[in-house]
N, C-alpha and C positions, 0 to 999 in steps of 0.2 A: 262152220267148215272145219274138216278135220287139222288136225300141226298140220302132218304129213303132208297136207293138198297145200297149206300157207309155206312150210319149207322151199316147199316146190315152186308154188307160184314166186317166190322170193327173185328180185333181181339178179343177173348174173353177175353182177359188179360185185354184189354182196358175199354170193357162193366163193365166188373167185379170193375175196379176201380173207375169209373163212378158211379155205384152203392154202393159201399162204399164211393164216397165222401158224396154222397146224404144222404145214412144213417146217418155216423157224422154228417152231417146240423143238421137233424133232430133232432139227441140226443142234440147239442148244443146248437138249440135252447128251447127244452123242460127242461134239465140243466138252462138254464137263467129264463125260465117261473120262476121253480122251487124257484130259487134261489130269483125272483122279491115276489113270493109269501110268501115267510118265511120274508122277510125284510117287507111286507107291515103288518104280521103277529106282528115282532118285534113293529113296531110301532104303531101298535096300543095298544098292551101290553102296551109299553113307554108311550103313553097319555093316558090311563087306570091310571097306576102309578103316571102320574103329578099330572090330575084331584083328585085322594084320594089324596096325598100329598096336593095340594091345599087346600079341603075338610079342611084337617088334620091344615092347618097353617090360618085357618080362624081368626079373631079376635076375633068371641066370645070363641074357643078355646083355644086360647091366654089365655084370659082372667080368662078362668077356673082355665089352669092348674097354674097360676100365683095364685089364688086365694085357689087354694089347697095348693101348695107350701107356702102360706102364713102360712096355718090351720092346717098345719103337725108338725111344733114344738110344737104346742099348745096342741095339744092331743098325743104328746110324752111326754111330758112335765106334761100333766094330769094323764097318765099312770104311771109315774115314780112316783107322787106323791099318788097315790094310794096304787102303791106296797109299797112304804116306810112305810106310815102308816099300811097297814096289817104285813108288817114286824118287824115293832115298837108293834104292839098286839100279835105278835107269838112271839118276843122275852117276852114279859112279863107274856104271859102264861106258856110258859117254866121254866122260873124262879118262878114262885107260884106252878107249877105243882113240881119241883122238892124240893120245899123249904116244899110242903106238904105229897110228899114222904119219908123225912129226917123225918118231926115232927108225920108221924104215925108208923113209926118204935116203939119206947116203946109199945106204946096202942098193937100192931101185938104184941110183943115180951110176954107179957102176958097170949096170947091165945095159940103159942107154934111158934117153931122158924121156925118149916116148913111151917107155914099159916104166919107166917112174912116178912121172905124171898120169899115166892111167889107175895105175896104184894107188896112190894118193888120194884122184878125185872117186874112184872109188869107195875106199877107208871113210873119203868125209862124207859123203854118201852115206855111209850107214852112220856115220854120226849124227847126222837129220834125220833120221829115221829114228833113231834112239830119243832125239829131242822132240821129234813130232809125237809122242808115245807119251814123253813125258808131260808135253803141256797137253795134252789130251787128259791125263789123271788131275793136273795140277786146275785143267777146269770145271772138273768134277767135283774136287774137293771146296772149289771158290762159288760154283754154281748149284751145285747138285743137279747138272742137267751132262748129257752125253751129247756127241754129234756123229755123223758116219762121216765127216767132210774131212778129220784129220787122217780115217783110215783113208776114205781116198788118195790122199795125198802119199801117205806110206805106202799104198800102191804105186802108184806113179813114181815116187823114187826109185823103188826097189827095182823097177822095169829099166829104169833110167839105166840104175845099176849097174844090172846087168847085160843092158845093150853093150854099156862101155867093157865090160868085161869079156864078152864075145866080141867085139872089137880089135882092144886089145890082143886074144887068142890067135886072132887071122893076120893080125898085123904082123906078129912076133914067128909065128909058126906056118912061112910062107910052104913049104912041104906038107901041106895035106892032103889026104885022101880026098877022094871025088864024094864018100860016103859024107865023112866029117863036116868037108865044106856044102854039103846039101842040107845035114840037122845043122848045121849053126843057121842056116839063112833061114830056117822054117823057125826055127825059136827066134830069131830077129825080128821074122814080119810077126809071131804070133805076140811078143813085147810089145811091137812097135801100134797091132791092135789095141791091149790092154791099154795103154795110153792114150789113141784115142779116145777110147769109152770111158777112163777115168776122168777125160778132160769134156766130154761131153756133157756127165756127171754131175762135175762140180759148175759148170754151166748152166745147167738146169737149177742145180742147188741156188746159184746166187741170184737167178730169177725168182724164184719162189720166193725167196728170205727179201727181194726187193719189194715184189708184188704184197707181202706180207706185209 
């Protein structure tokens, strides 16, 4: 009898196995392609990544960052010396600022005690301002870190400010214009917003920094 008629005559159970080994061939060798392609993949990625490292460890690179690392204390160093000195001028304005809020108390006290007192807390006013400035520099210099929460605050003063000082104006200077007393009350409520949102601000800030 010829193969061909014995193939044939052959059990189906057989053919059948026959044909499922050949498929697994198939997938095991397509699985290896697979597998040969993602590693030729990996390696090229891999010398992608030596060649920039290489790039990276050049010697005139070298050379820089040596040469930065050199230049860094030097302008930390300039920094600090900077801040010191504006910090040495905000402490002396403070002290002349407040030393001239003490010596116009009489002169105020003459005119009447509520244009005195408005004066005064005014004057000290900006002497908090001049102090919030300073320990703003002097936590820079202890931390080397910045925050926006003291200018908030320097906002918020300065508003304070000069609420009281358009206050005072309307108090003192009861003959005013219809004009006059209309911009004083629009800069009033437009202060008395800024404080608001200053005080929202730091609100939100010391959520963060708790949540932190």
């Amino acid at each position: 009898m010829p193969e061909s008629e014995s193939r044939d005559s052959a059990p189906p159970t057989e053919r059948d196995n026959g044909d499922g080994r050949a498929t697994a061939a198939r997938r095991g060798s397509g699985a290896g392609e697979g597998e040969e392609r993602a590693q030729s993949r990996r390696g090229q990625s891999a010398s992608i990544a030596e060649a920039v490292a290489g790039e990276e460890e050049t010697p005139g690179t070298r050379e820089q960052r040596r040469a930065i690392q050199r230049l860094e204390p030097l302008f930390d160093g300039a920094m600090l010396l900077i801040y010191g000195v504006v910090g040495l001028l905000l402490l002396g304005v403070a002290v002349v600022a407040l030393g001239y809020a003490l010596a116009t108390v009489p002169k105020n006290l003459s005119v009447g005690v509520p244009s005195a007192i408005s004066a005064l807390l005014s004057e000290l006013l900006l002497v908090l301002i001049v102090v919030e400035l300073l320990r703003t520099i002097l936590n820079y210099i202890i931390t080397h870190t910045a925050s926006v929460r003291p200018f908030l605050t320097v906002a918020a003063i300065s508003s304070v400010r000069r609420i009281l000082s358009i206050g005072a104006d309307l108090s003192l200077n009861e003959q005013k214009s219809r004009e006059d007393f209309t911009r004083a009350m629009v800069e009033l409520v437009a202060e008395g917003f800024v404080i608001l949102v200053v005080a929202v601000s730091l609100y939100l800030f010391s959520r963060r920094e708790g949540h932190g």
